[in-house]
TISEZA-957142 format. One record per residue (C-alpha): residue in one letter; x, y, z; chain; residue number from 1. Coordinates in Angstrom, 2 decimals. Layout:
// residues N
ATOM  aa       xx       yy       zz  ch    i
ATOM   A        X        Y        Z   A  NUM
...
END
This chain:
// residues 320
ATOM  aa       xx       yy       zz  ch    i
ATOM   X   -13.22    25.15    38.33   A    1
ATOM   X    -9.62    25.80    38.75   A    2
ATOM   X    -6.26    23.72    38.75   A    3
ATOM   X    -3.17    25.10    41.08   A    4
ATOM   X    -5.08    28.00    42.31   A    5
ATOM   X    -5.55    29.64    38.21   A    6
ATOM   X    -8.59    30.81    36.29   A    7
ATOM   X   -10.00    28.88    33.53   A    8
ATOM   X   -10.14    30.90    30.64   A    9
ATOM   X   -11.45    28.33    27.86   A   10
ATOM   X   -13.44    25.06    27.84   A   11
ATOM   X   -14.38    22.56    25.38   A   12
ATOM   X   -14.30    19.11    24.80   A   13
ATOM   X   -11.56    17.35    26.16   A   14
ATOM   X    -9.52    20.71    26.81   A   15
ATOM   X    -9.18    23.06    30.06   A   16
ATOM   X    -6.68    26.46    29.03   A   17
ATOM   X    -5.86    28.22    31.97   A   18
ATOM   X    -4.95    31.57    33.34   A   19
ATOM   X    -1.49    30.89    33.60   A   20
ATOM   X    -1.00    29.48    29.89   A   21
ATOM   X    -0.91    25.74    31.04   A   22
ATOM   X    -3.41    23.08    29.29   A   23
ATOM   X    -5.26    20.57    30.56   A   24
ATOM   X    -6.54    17.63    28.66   A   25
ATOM   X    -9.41    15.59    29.74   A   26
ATOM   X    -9.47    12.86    27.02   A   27
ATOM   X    -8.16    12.00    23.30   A   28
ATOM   X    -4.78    11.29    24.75   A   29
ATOM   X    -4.68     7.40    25.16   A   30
ATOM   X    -2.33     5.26    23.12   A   31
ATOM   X    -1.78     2.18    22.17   A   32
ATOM   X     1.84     0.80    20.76   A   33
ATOM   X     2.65     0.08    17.14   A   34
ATOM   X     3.12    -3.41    16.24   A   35
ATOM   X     1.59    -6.83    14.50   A   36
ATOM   X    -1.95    -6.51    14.59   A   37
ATOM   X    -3.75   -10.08    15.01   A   38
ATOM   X    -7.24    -9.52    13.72   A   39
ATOM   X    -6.23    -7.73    10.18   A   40
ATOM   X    -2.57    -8.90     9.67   A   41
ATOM   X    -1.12    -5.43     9.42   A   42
ATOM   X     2.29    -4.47    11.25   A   43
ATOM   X     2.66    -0.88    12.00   A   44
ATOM   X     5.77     1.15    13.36   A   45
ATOM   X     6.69     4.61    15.03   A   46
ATOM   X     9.05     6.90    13.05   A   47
ATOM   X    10.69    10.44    13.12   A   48
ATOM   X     9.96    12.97    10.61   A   49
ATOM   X    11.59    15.83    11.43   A   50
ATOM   X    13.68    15.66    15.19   A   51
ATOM   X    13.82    19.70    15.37   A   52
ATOM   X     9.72    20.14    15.23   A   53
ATOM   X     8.87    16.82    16.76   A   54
ATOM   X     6.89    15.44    14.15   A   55
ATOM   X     5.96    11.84    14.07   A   56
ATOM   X     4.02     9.16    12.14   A   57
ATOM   X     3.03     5.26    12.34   A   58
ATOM   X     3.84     3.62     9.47   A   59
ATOM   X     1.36     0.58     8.57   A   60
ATOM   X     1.84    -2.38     5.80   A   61
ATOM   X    -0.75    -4.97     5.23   A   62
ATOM   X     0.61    -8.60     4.94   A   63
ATOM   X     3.37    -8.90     1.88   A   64
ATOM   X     4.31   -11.69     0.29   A   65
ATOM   X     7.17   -12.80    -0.72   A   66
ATOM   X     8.35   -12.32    -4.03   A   67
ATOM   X    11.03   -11.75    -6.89   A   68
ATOM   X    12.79    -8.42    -6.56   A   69
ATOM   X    11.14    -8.32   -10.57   A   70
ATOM   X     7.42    -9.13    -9.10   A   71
ATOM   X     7.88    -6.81    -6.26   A   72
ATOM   X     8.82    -3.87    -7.88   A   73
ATOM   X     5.02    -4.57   -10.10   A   74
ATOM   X     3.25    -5.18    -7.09   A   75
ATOM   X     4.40    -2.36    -4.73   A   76
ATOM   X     0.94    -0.53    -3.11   A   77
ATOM   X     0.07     2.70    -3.12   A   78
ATOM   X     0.71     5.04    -0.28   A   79
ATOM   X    -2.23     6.61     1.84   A   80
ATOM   X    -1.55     9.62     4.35   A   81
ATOM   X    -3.95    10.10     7.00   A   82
ATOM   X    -4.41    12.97     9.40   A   83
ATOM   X    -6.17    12.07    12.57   A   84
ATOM   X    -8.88    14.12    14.17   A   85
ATOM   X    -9.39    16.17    17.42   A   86
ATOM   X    -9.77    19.67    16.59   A   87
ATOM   X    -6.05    20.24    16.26   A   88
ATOM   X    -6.19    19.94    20.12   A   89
ATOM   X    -6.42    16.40    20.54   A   90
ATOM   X    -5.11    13.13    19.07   A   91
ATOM   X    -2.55    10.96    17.92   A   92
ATOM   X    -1.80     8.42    15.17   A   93
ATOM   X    -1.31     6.21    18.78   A   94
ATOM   X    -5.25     6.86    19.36   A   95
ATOM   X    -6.71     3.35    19.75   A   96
ATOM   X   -10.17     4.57    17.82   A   97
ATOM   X    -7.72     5.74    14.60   A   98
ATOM   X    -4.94     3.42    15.18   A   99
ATOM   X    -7.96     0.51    14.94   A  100
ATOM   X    -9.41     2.70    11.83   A  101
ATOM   X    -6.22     2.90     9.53   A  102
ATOM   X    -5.30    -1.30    10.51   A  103
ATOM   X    -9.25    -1.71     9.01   A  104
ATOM   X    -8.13     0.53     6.16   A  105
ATOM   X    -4.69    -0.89     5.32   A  106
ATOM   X    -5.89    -4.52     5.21   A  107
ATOM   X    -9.18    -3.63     3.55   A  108
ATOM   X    -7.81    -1.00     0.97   A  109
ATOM   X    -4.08    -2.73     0.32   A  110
ATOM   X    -2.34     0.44     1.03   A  111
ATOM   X     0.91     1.24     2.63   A  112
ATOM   X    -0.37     4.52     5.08   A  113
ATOM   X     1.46     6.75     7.32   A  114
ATOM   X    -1.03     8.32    10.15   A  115
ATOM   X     0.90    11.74    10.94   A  116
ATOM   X     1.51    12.85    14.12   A  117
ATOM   X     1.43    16.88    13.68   A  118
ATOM   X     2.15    18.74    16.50   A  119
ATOM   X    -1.30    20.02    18.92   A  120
ATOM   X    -2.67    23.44    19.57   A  121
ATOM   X    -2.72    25.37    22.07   A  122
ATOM   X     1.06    24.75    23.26   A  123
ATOM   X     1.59    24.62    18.87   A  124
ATOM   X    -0.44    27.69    17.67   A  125
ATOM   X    -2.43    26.88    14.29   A  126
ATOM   X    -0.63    26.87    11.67   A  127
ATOM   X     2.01    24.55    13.16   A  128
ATOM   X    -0.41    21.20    12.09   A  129
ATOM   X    -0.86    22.34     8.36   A  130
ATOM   X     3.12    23.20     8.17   A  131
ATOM   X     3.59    19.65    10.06   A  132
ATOM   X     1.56    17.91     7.50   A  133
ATOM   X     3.11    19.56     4.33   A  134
ATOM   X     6.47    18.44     5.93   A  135
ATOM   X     5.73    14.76     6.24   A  136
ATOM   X     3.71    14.84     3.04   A  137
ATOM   X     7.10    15.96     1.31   A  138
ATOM   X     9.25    13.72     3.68   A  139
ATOM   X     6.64    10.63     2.69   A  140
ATOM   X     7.02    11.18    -1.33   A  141
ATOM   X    10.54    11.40    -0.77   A  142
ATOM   X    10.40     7.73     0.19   A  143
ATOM   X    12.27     8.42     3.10   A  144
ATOM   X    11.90     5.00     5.23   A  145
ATOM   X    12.48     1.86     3.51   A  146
ATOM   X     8.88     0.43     3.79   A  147
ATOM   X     7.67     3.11     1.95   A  148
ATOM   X    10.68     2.94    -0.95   A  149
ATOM   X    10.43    -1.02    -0.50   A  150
ATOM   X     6.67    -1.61    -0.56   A  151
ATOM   X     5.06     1.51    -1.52   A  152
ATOM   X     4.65     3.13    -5.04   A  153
ATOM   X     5.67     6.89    -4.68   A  154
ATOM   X     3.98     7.81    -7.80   A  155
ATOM   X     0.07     6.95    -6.48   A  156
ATOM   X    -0.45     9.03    -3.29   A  157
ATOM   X    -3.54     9.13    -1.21   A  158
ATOM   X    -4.91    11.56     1.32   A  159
ATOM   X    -7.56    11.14     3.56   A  160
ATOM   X    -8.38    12.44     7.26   A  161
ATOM   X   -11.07    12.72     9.76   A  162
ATOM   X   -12.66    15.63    11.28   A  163
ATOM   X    -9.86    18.15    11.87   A  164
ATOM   X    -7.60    15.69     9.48   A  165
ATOM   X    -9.93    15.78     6.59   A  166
ATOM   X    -9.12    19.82     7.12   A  167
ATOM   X    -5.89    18.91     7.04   A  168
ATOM   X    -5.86    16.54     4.24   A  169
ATOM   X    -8.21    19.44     2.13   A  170
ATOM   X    -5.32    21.78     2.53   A  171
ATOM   X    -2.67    19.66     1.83   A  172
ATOM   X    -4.69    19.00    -2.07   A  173
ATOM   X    -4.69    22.76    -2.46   A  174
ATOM   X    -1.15    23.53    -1.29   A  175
ATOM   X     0.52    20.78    -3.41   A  176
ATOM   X    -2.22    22.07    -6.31   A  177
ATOM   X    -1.59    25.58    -6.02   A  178
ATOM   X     2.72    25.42    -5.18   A  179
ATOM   X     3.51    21.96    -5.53   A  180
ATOM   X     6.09    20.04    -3.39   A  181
ATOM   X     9.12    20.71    -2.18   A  182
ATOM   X    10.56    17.59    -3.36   A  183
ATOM   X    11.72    16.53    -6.43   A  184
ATOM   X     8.64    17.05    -8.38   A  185
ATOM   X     4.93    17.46    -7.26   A  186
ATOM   X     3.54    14.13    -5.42   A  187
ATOM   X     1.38    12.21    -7.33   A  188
ATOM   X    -2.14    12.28    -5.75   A  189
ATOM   X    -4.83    10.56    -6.87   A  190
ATOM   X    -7.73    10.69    -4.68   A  191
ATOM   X    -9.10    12.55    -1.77   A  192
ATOM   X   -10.91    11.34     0.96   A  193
ATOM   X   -12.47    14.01     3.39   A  194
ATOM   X   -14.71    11.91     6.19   A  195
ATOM   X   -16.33    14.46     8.42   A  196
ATOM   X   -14.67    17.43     7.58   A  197
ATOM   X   -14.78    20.35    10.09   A  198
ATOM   X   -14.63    23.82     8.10   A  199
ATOM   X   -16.28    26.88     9.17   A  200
ATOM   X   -16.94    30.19     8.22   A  201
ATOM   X   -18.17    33.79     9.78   A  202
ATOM   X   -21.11    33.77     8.47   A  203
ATOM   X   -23.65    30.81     9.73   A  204
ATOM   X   -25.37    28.79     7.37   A  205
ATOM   X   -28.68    28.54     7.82   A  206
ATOM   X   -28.88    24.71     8.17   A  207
ATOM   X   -26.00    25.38    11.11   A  208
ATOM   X   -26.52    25.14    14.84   A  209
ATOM   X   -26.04    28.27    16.74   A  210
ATOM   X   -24.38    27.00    19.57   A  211
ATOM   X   -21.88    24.67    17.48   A  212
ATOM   X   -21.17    27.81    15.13   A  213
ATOM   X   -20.01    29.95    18.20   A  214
ATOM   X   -18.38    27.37    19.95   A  215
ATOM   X   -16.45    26.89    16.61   A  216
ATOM   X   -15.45    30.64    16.60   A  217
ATOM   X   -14.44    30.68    20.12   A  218
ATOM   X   -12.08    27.58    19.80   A  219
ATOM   X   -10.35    28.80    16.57   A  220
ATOM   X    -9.66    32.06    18.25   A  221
ATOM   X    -7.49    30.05    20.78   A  222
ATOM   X    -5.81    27.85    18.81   A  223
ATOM   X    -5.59    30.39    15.70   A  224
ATOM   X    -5.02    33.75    16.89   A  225
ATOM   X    -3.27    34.86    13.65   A  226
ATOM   X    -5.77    33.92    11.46   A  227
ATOM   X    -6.56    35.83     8.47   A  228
ATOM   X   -10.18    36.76     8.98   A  229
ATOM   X   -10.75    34.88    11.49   A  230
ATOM   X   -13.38    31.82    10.62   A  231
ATOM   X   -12.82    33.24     6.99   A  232
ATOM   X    -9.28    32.48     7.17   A  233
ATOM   X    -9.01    30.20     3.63   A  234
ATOM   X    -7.54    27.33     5.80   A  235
ATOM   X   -10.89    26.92     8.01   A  236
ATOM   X   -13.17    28.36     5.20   A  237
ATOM   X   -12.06    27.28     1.71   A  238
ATOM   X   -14.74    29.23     0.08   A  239
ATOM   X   -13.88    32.31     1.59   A  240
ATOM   X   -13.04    35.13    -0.50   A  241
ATOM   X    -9.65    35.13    -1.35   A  242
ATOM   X    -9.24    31.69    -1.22   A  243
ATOM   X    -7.47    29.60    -3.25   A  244
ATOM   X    -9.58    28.23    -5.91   A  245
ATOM   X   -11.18    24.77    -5.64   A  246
ATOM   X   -10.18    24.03    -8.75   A  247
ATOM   X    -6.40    23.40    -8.39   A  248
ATOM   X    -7.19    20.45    -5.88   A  249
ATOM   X    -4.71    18.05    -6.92   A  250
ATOM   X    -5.79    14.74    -7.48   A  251
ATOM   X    -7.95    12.50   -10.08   A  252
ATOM   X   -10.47    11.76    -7.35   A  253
ATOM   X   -12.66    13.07    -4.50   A  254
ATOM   X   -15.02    11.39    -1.89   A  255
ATOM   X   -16.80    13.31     0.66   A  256
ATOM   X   -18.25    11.83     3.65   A  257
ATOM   X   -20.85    13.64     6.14   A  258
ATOM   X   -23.45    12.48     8.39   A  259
ATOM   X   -27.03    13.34     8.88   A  260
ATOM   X   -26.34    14.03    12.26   A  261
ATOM   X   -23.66    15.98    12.36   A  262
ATOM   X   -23.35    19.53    12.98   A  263
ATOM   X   -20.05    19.83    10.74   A  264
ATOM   X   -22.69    17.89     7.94   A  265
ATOM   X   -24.01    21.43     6.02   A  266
ATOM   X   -20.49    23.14     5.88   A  267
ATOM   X   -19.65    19.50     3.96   A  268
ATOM   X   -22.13    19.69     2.00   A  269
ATOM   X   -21.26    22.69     0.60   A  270
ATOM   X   -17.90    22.06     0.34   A  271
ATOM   X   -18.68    19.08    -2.04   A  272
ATOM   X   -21.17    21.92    -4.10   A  273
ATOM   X   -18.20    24.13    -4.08   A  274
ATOM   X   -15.36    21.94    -5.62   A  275
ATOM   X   -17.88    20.74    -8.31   A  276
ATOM   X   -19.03    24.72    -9.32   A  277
ATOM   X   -15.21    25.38    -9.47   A  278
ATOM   X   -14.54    23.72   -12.64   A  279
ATOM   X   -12.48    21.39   -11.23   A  280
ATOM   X   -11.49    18.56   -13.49   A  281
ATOM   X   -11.64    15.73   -11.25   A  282
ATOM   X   -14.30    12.97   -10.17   A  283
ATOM   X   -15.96    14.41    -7.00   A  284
ATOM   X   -18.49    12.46    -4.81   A  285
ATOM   X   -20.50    12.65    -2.18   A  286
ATOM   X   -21.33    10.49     0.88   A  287
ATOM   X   -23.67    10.82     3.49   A  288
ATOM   X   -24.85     8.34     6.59   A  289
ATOM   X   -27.71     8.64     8.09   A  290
ATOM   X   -29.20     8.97    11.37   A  291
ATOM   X   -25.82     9.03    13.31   A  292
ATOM   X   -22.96    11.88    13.93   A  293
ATOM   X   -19.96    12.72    14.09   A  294
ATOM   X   -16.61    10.47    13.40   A  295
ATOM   X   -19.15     7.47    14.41   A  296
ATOM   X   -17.23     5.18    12.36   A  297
ATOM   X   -14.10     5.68    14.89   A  298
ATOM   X   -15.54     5.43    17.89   A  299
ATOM   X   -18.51     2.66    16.72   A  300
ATOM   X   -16.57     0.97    13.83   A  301
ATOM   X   -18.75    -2.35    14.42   A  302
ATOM   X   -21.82    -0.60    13.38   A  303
ATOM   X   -23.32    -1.40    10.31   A  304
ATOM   X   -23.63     1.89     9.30   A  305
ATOM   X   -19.31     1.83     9.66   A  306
ATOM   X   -19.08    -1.08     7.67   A  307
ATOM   X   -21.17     0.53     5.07   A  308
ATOM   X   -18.79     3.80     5.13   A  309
ATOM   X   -15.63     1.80     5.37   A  310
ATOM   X   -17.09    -0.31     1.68   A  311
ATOM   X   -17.85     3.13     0.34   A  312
ATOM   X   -14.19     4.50     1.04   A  313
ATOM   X   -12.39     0.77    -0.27   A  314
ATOM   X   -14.52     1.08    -3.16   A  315
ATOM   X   -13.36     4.42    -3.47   A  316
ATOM   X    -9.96     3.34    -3.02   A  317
ATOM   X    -9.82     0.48    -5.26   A  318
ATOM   X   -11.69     2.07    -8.45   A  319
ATOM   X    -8.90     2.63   -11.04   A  320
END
């Protein structure tokens, strides 16, 4: 199969790279606007985070109120910062399956969020997503756009992401655990959520498919080349030798979601084993659905296997 008269070089889901360096998408690109949303009463909008890189987010906010200045300086709502999925090829906070996801979670959860929109691999070599997502972290704690310094408390930070986001959102707990922010002072995260994460390493695990495990190699080649160690590269595999410690994850809290059916499920697994061997100090748990795969929440979110996932994550969310 060729396009303009060039080789294909790589193939996988949703993603043609060609001879001549050009990409071709074949899906995860749709978008809807930002706006009011009818059926859960949040409003989102588009922002800039940093004009030079092109990174983006959608800023959400459940239904507020109105209120004394006095009563809404108590009742500002924490802030949540998700990373969508896609394999770091793939995706947008504009996404109708995650833009649908994060309205559920802001009206269930109360939460101001802000769905980053990092910049995609191949055309943005890995580790352009993980230095996009520490920027808007830091730009996000800075309380940089008046609905978060209106209506969100910069002092209670959440992460969460799916898939290649919940790799994201793993790494952005260790780098603000192991060097902090570049802000005024460290943010303030509380809890963790990871929902599918996708993590690898060069050796397979037993309980791993062959097929996914090379597949995974072969894409993080082309959207990593400079990886340290390839697969074992701390940022892919964070219980690879040399990698940071599990321990300094920042945050109180930790919730780990997998699925039964899901070849990403055993690397999960042992990620959640990991992070409780490490000594770390925080609350970790563990999540898994059964009987369906991966990210079905997003793209079945009527299911009630979702609904029972999304209850775990607001309990999650609400437990103080």
């Amino acid at each position: 199969m060729d396009s303009g008269g060039t080789e294909v070089v790589f193939e996988s889901d949703y993603f043609r790279l060609y001879s001549d360096g050009h990409v071709e998408r074949t899906g995860g690109m749709d978008t809807v606007p930002a706006g009011f949303d009818a059926d859960t009463g949040v409003t989102s909008k588009d922002v800039v985070v940093n004009a030079a890189t092109g990174v983006t987010a959608r800023l959400y906010v459940p239904t507020i109120e109105a209120a004394s200045s006095a009563e809404n300086s108590a009742a500002k709502l924490p802030i949540l910062v998700f990373f969508h999925g896609g394999y770091f090829i793939v995706g947008s906070p504009g996404q109708p399956t995650y833009h649908r996801y994060v309205n559920s979670l802001v009206a269930g959860a109360r939460v101001v969020a802000v769905s980053v929109g990092y910049r995609l691999a191949p055309e943005h070599m890995l580790p352009a997503a993980y230095d996009d997502a520490w920027a808007a972290l830091n730009w996000v704690v800075s309380g940089a756009d008046p609905w978060l310094s209106d209506h969100g408390d910069l002092g209670r930070v959440f992460l969460a992401g799916a898939s290649a986001g919940a790799n994201i959102a793993h790494n952005m707990a260790i780098a603000a655990g192991v060097t902090g922010s570049t802000a005024a002072g460290p943010p303030r995260i509380e809890r963790v959520i990871l929902l599918h994460p996708s993590f690898a390493g060069e050796q397979k695990l037993e309980e791993e498919s062959e097929a996914f495990w090379q597949a995974n190699n072969e894409r993080w080649a082309i959207i990593f080349p400079s990886a340290r160690g390839g697969l074992d590269d701390p940022r892919i595999n964070p219980t690879a030798a040399g990698a940071p410690s599990l321990a300094k994850l920042v945050g109180e809290r930790l919730l780990v979601c997998t699925a039964s059916e899901d070849p990403r499920a055993p690397r999960g697994r042992a990620y959640c084993a990991a992070v409780r061997a490490s000594g770390w100090r925080g609350d970790t748990e563990w999540f898994e659905s059964e009987g369906v795969g991966h990210c079905f929440f997003v793209s079945n979110p009527g299911s009630p296997k979702a609904a029972k996932l999304m209850d775990r994550v607001l309990a999650f969310l609400a437990r103080h």
